[in-house]
TORVOFI-263602 format. One record per residue (C-alpha): x, y, z. Coordinates in pm, whole numbers, plus 50000, padded with zeros to 5 digits. Layout:
XYZ/...
//
This chain:
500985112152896/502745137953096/504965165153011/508345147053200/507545114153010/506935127152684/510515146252745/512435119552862/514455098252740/513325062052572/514485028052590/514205001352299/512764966852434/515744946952266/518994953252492/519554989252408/521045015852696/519405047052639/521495078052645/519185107252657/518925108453041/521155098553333/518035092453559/516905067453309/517465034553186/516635000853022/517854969352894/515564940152807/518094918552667/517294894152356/516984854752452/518384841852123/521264833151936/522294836051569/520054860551418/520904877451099/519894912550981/517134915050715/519974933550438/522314904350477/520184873950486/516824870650338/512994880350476/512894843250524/515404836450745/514514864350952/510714850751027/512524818651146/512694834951462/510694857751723/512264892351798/510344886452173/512764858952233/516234866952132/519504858952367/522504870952416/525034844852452/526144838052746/522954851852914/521364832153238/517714831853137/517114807753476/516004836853732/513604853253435/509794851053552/507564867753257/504694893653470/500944894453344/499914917253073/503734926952919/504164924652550/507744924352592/510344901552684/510804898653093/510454928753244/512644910153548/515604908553236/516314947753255/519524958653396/519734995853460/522305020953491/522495057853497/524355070053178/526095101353121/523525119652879/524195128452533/522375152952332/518555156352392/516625139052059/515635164151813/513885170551461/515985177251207/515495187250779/517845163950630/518945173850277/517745152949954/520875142849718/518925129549401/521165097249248/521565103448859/519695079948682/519195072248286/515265061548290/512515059848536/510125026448457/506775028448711/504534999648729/501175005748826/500484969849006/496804971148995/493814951949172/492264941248775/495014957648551/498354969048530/500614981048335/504215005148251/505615039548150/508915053848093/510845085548070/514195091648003/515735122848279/517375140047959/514105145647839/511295139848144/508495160147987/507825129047747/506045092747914/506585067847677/504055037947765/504105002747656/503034984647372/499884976347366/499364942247472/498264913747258/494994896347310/492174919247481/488534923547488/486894938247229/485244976447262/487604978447556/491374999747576/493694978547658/496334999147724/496684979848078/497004945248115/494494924648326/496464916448651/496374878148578/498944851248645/499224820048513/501744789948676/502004753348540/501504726848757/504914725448891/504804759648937/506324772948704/505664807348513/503294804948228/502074838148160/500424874048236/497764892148147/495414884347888/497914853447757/497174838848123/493414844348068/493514832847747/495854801947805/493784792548116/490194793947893/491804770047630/493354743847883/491174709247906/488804716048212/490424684148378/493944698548275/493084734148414/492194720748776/496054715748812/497304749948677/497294775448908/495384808548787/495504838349023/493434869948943/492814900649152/495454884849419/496314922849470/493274923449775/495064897549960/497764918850066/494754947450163/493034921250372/495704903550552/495934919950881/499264894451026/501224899750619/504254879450626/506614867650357/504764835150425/500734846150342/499924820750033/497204832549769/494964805849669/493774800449337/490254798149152/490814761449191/492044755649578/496034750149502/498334777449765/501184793649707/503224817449939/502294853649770/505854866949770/506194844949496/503254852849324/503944889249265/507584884449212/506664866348893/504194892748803/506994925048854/509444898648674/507344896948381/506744934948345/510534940448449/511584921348136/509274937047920/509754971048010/513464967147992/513674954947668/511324986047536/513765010147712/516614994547533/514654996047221/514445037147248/517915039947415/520815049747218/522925039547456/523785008347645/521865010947990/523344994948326/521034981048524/521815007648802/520995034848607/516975029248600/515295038748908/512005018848957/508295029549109/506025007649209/502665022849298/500325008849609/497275021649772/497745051650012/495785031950304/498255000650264/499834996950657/503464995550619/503864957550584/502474954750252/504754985050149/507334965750269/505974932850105/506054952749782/509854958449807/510794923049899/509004910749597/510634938749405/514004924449515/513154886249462/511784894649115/515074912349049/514294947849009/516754958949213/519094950149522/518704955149862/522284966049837/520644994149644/517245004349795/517325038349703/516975027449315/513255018549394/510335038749472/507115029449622/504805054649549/501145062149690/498425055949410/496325090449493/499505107749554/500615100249228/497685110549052/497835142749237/500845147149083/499945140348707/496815162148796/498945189848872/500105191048520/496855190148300/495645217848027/491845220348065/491345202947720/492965171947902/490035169848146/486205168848182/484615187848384/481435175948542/480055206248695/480145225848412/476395218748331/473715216348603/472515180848659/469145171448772/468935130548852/471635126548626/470425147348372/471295176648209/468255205248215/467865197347835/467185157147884/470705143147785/473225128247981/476405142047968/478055109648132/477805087347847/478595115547566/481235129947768/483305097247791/482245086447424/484255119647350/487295112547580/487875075947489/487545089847137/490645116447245/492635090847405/492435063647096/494065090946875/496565097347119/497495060447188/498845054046863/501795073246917/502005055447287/504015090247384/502205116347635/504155151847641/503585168148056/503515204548146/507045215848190/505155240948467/501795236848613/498965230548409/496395257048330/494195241248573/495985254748895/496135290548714/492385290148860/493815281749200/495035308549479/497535304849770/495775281050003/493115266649756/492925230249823/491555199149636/490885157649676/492035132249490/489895102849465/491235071749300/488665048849229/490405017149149/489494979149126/490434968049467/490494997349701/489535037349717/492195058649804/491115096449909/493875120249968/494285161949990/496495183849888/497345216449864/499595234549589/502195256949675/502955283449454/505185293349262/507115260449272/504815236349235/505075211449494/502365192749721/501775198250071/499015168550209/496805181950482/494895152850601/496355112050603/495675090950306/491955076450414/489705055650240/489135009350234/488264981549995/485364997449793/486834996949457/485114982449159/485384942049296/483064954349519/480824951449226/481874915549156/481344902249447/477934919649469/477364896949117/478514867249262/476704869549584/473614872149351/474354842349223/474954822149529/471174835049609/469744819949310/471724789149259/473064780349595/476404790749755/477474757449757/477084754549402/478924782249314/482114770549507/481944735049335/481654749348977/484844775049080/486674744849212/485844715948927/485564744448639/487504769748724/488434784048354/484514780148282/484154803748599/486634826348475/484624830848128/481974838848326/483554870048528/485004883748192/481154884348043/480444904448356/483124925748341/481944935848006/479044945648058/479444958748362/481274986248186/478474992847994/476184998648264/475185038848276/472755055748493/468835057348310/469645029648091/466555013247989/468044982447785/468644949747975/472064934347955/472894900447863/475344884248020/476164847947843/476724817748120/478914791347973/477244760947854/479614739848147/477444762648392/473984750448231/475124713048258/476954714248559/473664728348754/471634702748574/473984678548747/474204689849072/470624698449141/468904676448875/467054707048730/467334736448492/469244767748534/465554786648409/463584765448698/466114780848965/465574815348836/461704814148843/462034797149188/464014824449322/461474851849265/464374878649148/461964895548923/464504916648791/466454890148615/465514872048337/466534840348147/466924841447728/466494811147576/469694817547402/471714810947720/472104845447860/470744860748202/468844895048152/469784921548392/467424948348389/468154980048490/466894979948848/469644946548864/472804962048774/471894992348982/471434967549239/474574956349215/476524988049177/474755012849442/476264991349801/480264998949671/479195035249505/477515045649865/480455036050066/482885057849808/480285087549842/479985083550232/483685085750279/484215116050051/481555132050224/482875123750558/486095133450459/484945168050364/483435169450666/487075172950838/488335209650953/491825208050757/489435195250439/486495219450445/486215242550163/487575221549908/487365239149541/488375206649339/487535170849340/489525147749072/488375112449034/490805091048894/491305047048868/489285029548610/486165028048856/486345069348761/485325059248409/481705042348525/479025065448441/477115055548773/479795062548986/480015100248803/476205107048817/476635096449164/479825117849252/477915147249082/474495145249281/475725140949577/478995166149557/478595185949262/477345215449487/480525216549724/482815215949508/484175209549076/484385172049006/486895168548718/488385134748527/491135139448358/490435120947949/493135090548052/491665085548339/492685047348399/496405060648275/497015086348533/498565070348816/500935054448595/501945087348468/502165104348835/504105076448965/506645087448625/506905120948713/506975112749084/510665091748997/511815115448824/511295141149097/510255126749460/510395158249610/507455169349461/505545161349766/507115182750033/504545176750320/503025143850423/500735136550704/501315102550927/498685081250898/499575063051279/501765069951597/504515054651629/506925049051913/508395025752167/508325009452539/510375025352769/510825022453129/510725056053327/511035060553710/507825052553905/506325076754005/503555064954313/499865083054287/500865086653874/502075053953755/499305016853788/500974994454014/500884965853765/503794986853590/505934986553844/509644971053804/512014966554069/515374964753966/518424965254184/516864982054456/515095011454193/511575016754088/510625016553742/507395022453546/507315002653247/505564996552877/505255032952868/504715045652492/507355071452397/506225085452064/508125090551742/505655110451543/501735112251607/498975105451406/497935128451136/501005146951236/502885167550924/505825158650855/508105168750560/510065158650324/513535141050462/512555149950802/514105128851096/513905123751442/517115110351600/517545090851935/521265074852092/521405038252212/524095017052304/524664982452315/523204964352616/526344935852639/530014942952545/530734928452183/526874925852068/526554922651730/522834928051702/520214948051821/516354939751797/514084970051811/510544966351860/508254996351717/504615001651800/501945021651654/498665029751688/495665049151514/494755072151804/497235096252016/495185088952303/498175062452462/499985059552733/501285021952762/502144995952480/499384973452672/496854996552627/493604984952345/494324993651970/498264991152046/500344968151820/503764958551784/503864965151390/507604961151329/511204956651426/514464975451328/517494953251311/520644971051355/524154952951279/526944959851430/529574946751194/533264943451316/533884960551646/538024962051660/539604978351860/536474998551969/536444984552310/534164993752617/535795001852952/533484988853220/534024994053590/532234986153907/529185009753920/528444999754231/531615015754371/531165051354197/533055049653917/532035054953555/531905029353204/531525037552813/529415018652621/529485021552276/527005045952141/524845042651789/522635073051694/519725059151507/517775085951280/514335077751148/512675093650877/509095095250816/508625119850510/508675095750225/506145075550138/508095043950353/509595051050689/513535048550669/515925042550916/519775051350954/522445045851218/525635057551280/528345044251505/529615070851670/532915054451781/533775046751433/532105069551215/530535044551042/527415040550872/525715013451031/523264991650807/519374994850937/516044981950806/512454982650977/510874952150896/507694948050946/506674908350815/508244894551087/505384895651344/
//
């Protein structure tokens, strides 16, 4: 794009009058009435309606025609005028006034567990975490919960966790197919490209139900539980305002499932959206950066301390399996007292560390891989990320679904499906064997392991293909799996390498590309954190294939640390002070045509003028830094006299390579809805602009903020004075 049109002024597609230029102008007016703003009505109402077709009553939509190739309402709709300019848009550091609050409770909502801390602000170098839960697999810490809902058949809550898994396994097998059991449902929201409040989960057994609902009931249940524990350690009576929640999601969520997050937040009663500021979503790797920050070197292992050969040390043993044996050891003494103590400073780890050094956090969790670098700024200690959040949907599922695809290979797909749909708690048993053993699984390992199938899955295959389970293996000529005669398959080795090595090589491929990126070479530190970090194979793999660039440490809790960073991250937010955008944003706007520079297929004529339009004015740009309470601010006013709304359509992209909104890889991804709540006496004076002389219209100076982990928007009516009420939402496309 050129100089002059990245300068000038820009025009929302939603009956706004842009006021940054008296050359320029646009009004695509909405087509509908009666829509209500996201903060007073619910999401629902909202995607009851299309922001492309809003009206403003009294409007003549007769003489509209709709031109080839515009993702906006009728470009024929605009009505321009030359305005008398205000102020030319500008960044601006906004200062951060902290609210006081009693407690900060984080949830880390995970893909296969989940859990909650606490920490009181009087005292914030102490994380108090839950109880530990009741129920759980043996040889395993179960300090997290496995991310498990369970809803009767009139759906109705049941229970989380391991009572879900447990309740589910006990219910009659003809009894269970009308439950509805939802496990890992986390993935949906990663793999739903059009998210809206109305995407519906489906469970093991077939049933749907909208997803909103199904994590509201999951963040009710932990909301009630970590509430009552707070209370428990408070000596004083808590208001509900005074806790400030964090919710932590994957750095490489899009901003609808951030958004999706909140809503369910508010449904499940967390907090209000009177009161948005009292929750905090914060970014999984981010958080762990944060907790990592604070660690003593006896608090972490260190895998390039010894040289590793095939994942080996030079005298024979493996330090993968001893060194976790040791830390799991460490963390079972330290659980009893379920209360961590932080650095009040930085940790003695970043004493090593000089101005510039910079480091990757890798958090390896069940559903998704989140990489993300930072660099520490001394003396004060906060976070500055050099490179956008990367990384996609290799997490440790990866190596369930590998399992189950082997499966479908030796019994049939469409076997598989039937036993999930007519013995669905008999195919959960069967995951949770897996999942057992799977955590046993360390690189060299000569053993087999046995994984028991439930006797349902012997008789059902009898059934359905009138022979044994043992004639299918030996027919499938896996040589590497075995049947025992006491019900069990027998993974060798070579098998659960098999079914580890696809989801390990797409986490090694994107550190290394990652490292391959200017602002990332040189890297001193890599941390991997997420219970995935505790596999063995996914170590000796980090070490052979990094272990020479750079020191791979994992801190002892490793499946505990995001929980903790997301604590320390609500009791200060400003800890990171420089984030990177993952996309561009910006807007349509119409900007004079300019013949031999503008396509022809843009051009507007409109009262006699010549416009250009669908050019992209950007907000921010991709990968561009932006800190913390940062804004950009832009002037609008209202395209009719007494409008009470005003639909704003944002787009983004993942490139900076744009010039129009048509353009491939462009996508509307949102809308701001401002309200304009009783007008009074504020009255435009409108004359004949025809004739020469001049009008007011009222004017609203929208700031948007893109240095927290969601993007925020304000407005103010300038008229007035007063703050007017402004969400993005992003569901409703």
């Amino acid at each position: 794009m050129d100089s002059a049109t990245k300068t000038s002024s820009f025009f929302w597609d939603s009956g706004l009058w842009g006021l940054n230029n008296p050359r320029q102008g646009t009004i695509e007016h909405p087509k509908q009435k009666g829509c209500r703003s996201p903060v007073t009505s619910t999401m629902a109402d909202v995607l009851q309606f299309n922001t492309n077709s809003l009206q403003v009553p009294g409007e003549d939509r007769s003489a509209s025609t709709s031109p080839s190739g515009s993702p906006s309402p009728s470009r024929n709709e605009c009505s321009i005028t030359p305005l008398t300019p205000s102020p030319s848009p500008q960044t601006e550091v906004r200062s951060c006034v902290a609210r006081p609050f009693s407690v900060v409770v984080a949830i880390d909502f995970g893909t296969t567990s989940s859990g909650y801390a606490f920490s009181f602000t009087e005292d914030p170098e102490t994380i108090h975490m839950m109880r530990r839960w009741e129920g759980g697999d043996p040889g395993v810490a179960n300090q997290k919960s496995p991310t498990c809902l369970l809803l009767t058949p009139d759906l109705r809550f049941h229970s989380f966790g391991f009572a879900a898994r447990d309740s589910y396994h006990d219910l009659d097998p003809e009894e269970a197919r009308h439950w509805l059991y939802f496990d890992k449902f986390k993935m949906k929201i990663h793999s739903t490209s059009d998210l809206t409040m109305e995407t519906e989960l489906e469970t093991v057994s077939g049933r749907r139900v909208r997803a909103i609902e199904v994590f509201a009931h999951a963040l009710r249940f932990f909301r009630e539980h970590a509430l009552k524990e707070v209370k428990d350690q408070s000596s004083s009576v808590l208001e509900g305002n005074e806790v400030r929640w964090v919710i932590t999601v994957p750095a490489v969520w899009r901003q609808p499932a951030k958004q999706f997050m909140r809503e369910a937040a508010y449904l499940a009663g967390l907090v209000t959206p009177d009161s948005p500021e009292q929750l905090l979503i914060a970014l999984e790797p981010e958080a762990a950066s944060i907790y990592c920050r604070k660690l003593r070197l006896h608090q972490v292992i260190d895998l390039s301390q010894r040289p590793v050969t095939n994942g080996l040390d030079v005298d024979g043993s493996r330090p993968f399996d001893s060194s976790f044996r040791q830390a799991r050891e460490q963390l079972r003494r330290a659980r009893h007292s379920r209360t961590f103590l932080v650095e009040s400073g930085t940790g003695e780890l970043w004493s090593e560390m000089q101005t510039g050094d910079r480091y990757i956090v890798a958090d390896c969790g069940g559903g998704t891989v989140d990489l993300t670098v930072h660099q520490i700024e001394q003396p004060q200690g906060t976070l500055k990320e050099l490179y956008k959040a990367s990384g996609g949907p290799y997490g440790a599922v990866g190596v369930d679904l590998a399992f189950e695809a082997m499966l479908c290979q030796i019994f049939g797909a469409d076997f598989i499906e039937s036993f999930k749909a007519k013995r669905p708690a008999a195919w959960v048993d069967l995951t949770i064997a897996f999942e057992a053993r799977k955590r046993t699984a360390a690189p060299g390992r000569a053993i087999s392991l046995n994984i028991s199938l439930p006797f349902s899955f012997i008789d059902f295959y009898k059934q359905h293909r009138g022979q044994s389970v043992e004639t299918a293996l030996r027919k499938s000529n896996m040589n590497f799996i075995k049947w025992s005669s006491q019900g069990m398959l027998r993974l060798s080795a070579e098998a659960m390498n098999e079914l580890f090595q696809p989801t390990i090589n797409n986490i090694i491929k994107h550190i290394e590309n990652l490292m391959q990126k200017e602002e990332v070479k040189g890297v001193r530190f890599l941390f991997l954190v997420g219970g995935f970090a505790e596999s063995p194979m996914l170590q000796r793999a980090a070490q052979n294939a990094l272990g020479r660039n750079c020191r791979i440490i994992i801190p002892h809790d490793v499946g505990l640390t995001i929980l903790k960073g997301a604590v320390l991250f609500g009791l200060d937010p400003t800890v990171v002070r420089v984030r990177r955008c993952p996309l561009t944003y910006g807007v349509g706007v119409l900007n004079r045509f300019v013949e031999g520079r503008h396509p022809r297929d843009k051009l507007l004529i409109k009262d006699g003028r010549e416009w250009c339009t669908d050019i992209l004015d950007r907000f921010v740009s991709v990968d561009q830094s932006v800190a913390l309470g940062e804004v950009v601010r832009r002037s609008y006013t209202p395209a009719r006299m007494g409008q009470r709304k005003i639909i704003i359509n944002i787009y983004c992209t993942d490139t900076d390579d744009i010039t129009y909104i048509t353009d491939p890889g462009v996508r509307k991804c949102g809308a701001i809805t401002l309200d304009l709540l009783e007008l009074g006496t504020v009255a435009a004076r409108a004359g004949d602009n025809d004739k020469g002389s001049t009008f007011e219209r009222r004017e609203i100076r929208t700031t948007m903020q893109f240095g927290d982990t969601e993007i925020k928007v304000t407005a103010v009516d300038v008229a007035t004075g007063r703050l007017v009420r402004a969400s993005i939402d992003f569901l409703s496309n």
